[in-house]
C-alpha positions, 0 to 999 in steps of 0.5 A: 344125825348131826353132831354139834358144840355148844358154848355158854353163848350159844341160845337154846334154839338149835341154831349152833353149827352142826356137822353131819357125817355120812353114818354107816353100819360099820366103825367110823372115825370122824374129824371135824376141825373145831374152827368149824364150829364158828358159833362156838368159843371152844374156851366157853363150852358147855355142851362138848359134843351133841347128838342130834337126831331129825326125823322119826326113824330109830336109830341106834348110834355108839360113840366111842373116844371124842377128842378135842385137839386144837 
């Protein structure tokens, strides 16, 4: 799974940044800097935050309080 941003510049064609944080059975809480998110005008999203799932695996992921803090 990866989890990215998008602003109203990036193409429909999965090529934004994505981070992939190491998913476990348990709660986790994740940190991403939003200067990581290069391709991505945090003035200019559209798409807050993305879940993006490769593979054919099933998963179920819950997600719980996304932030933004700049």
């Amino acid at each position: 799974m990866e989890v990215g941003i998008k602003d109203n510049t990036n193409p429909d064609d999965g090529s934004e940044v994505k981070r992939t944080p190491a998913i476990t059975s348990s709660w986790q809480t994740y940190s991403f800097p939003l200067s990581t998110f290069s391709r991505s005008d945090t003035k200019r999203v559209y798409v807050p935050i993305e879940l993006v799932f490769n593979g054919s695996t099933a998963r179920t992921v819950y997600l719980r309080d996304v932030r933004y803090v700049q």
